[in-house]
C-alpha positions, -999 to 999 in steps of 0.1 A, spaced: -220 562 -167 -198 557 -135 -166 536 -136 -163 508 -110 -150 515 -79 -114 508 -86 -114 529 -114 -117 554 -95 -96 547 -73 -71 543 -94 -75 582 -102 -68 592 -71 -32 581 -63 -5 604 -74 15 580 -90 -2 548 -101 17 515 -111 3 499 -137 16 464 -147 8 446 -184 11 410 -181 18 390 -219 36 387 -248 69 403 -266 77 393 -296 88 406 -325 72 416 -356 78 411 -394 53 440 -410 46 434 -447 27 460 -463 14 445 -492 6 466 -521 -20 441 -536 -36 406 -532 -13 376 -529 -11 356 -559 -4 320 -558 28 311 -579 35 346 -579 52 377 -564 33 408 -549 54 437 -542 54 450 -498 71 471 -480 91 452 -453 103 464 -417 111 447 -382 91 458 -349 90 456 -315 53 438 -310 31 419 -284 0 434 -273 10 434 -240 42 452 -245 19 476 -269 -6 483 -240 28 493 -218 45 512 -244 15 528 -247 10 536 -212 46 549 -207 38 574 -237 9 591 -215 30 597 -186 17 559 -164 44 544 -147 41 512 -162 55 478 -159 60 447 -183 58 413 -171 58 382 -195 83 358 -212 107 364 -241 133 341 -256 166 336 -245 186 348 -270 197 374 -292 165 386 -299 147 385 -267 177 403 -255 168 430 -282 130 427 -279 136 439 -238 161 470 -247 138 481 -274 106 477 -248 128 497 -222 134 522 -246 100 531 -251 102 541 -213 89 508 -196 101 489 -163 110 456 -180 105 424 -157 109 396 -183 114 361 -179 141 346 -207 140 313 -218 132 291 -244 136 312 -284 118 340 -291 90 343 -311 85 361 -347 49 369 -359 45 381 -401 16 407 -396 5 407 -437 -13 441 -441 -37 443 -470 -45 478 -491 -72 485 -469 -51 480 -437 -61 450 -424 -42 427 -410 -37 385 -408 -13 374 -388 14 343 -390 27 326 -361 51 308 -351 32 287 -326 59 266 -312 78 296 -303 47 315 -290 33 295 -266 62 281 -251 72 292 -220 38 309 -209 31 306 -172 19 320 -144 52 327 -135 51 352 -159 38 373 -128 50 369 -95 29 371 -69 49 384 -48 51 412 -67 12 424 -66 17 438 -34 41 469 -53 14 471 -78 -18 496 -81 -37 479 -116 -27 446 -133 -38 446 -170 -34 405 -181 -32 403 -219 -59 380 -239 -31 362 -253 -17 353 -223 -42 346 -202 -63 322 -222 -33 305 -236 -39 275 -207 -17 290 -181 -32 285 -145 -45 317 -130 -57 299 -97 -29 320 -78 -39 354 -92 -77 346 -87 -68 339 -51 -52 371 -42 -78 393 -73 -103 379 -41 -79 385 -10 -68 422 -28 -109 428 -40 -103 464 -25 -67 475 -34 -58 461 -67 -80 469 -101 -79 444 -129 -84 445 -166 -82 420 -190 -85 417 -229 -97 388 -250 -67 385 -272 -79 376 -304 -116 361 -319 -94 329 -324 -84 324 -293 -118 327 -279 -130 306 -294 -105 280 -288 -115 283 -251 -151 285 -258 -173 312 -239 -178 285 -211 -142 291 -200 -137 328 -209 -169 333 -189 -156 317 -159 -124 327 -158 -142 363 -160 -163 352 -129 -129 339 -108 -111 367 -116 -139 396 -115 -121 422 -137 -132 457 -130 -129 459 -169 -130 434 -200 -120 447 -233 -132 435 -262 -141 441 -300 -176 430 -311 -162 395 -328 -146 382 -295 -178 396 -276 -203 373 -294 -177 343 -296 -178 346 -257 -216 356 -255 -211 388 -235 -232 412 -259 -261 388 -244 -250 379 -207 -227 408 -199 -205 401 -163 -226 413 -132 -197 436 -120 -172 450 -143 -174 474 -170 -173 458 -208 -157 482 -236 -166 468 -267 -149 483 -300 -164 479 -336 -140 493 -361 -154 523 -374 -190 519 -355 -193 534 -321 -177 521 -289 -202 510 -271 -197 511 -226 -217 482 -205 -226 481 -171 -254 456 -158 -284 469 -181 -269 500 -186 -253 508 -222 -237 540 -238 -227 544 -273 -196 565 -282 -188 574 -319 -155 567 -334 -143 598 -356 -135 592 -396 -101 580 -407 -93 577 -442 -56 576 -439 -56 538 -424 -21 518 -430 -22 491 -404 -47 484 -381 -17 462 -360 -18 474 -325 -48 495 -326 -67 479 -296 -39 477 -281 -33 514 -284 -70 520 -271 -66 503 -242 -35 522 -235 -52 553 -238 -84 544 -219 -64 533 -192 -41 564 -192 -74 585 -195 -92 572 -164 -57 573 -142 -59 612 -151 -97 613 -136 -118 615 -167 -148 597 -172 -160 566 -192 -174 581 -223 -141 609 -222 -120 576 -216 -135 560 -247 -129 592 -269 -85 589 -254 -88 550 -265 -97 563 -300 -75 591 -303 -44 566 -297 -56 541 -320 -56 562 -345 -20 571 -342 -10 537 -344 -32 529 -377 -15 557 -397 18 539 -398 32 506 -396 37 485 -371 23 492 -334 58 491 -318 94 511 -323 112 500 -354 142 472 -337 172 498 -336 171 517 -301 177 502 -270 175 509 -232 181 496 -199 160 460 -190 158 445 -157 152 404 -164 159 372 -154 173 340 -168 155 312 -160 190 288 -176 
């Protein structure tokens, strides 16, 4: 199967910037050690993270050697202030906008390592904009990856859509759908024209967000679709072209937080190093599974680095 063009494109520069656009936050993991019980008390192990799928996808890239570059808003305060230094840390250019408070999500992690997640939603939302990434900034930039979470959270993506068009032959974009819940907030009508305006060269998805937006059955004309499926094969589409790639057995699985994240990390980092689709896939699953045999997807809050951001007081 052959990547689109500015895949591999992307290959061929020495030193690619890659830029995530999304969320920071911070993250509560509780390891439960059996079911909630109304009235009652479960026993969990408890520890504070550095989270955001966006910030995950740049960690993540940073790990493999990608120059990469975080763009997105955190909270003016203490925390954010943290959140930036740990992100830096973790080897990442930070470019964050602070304002507003920062936002805390309780990932609850069952047994079996799945996860539910608890928001606080004033906290998250607020403050999301296109601003986020300037576009006067895309010019210094080789591949903008723009976080589910972000990007169908209602911020107006007229701006990037305009220069994704002006830029069709010098800047590749990718793009995740966030979460099955937030798909289907937007309903696939939007998700499948905001896919149209901005004509990602990849869309990454898991097999629950690909059927809320009805891409299994009216894949984009262009771009390639990844679509994961917990333990069942990957599976690559291109037009009517589809490849299946198996996903090796786990049994040591603690939290599943982060894990697409991780893959798209290691996709990303795969293709920047030449390989192909199906040898891109297999890199996704060998750093998701990293991630799922501990917990929490980011650095534990405690080591800090140099951040460039702004204050937008």
């Amino acid at each position: 199967m052959r990547l689109p063009a500015q895949l591999e494109a992307l290959a061929k520069m020495p030193a690619p910037i890659v830029a995530v656009v999304g969320d920071l936050v911070q993250d509560v993991t509780v390891l439960l050690a059996g079911p909630i019980v109304a009235g009652g008390q479960v026993d969990a192990r408890i520890s504070r993270h550095r989270g955001g799928s966006a910030a995950n996808i740049s960690s993540g890239l940073s790990s493999e050697g990608v120059r990469s570059r975080f763009y997105g808003r955190v909270g003016d305060d203490d925390l954010g202030l943290e959140l930036c230094e740990a992100l830096a840390a973790e080897g990442v250019d930070v470019r964050a906008r602070r304002l507003g408070s920062s936002c805390t999500i309780i990932c609850l992690v069952e047994p079996t390592g799945e996860r539910s997640f608890v928001a606080d939603t004033v906290a998250e939302g607020a403050g999301r904009s296109s601003a986020d990434l300037p576009l006067a900034d895309l010019g210094g930039l080789d591949a903008v990856h723009l976080s589910g979470y972000w990007l169908l959270s209602g911020v107006n993506f007229d701006g990037l859509a305009l220069k994704r068009r002006t830029w069709r032959d010098r800047l590749c974009v990718t793009m995740d759908l966030g979460n099955v819940s937030c798909v289907r907030a937007c309903g696939p009508q939007y998700v499948r024209h905001l896919i149209a305006c901005l004509q990602p060269d990849v869309v990454f998805a898991n097999q629950g967000e690909a059927e809320a937006a009805q891409l299994l059955t009216r894949p984009h004309a262009e771009g390639l679709l990844v679509v994961t499926s917990g333990s069942d094969p990957t599976r690559l589409l291109v037009a009517e072209e589809v490849v299946h790639v198996p996903v090796p057995v786990l049994d040591n699985v603690v939290d599943t937080t982060g894990a697409g994240d991780a893959f798209v990390a290691g996709f990303l980092a795969a293709v920047g190093r030449g390989k192909s689709a199906q040898a891109a896939v297999v890199a996704g699953h060998a750093g998701a599974r990293v991630v799922i045999q501990g917990p929490g997807a980011g650095q534990s809050l405690s080591v800090r680095g140099t951040i460039n951001v702004t204050s937008d007081r």
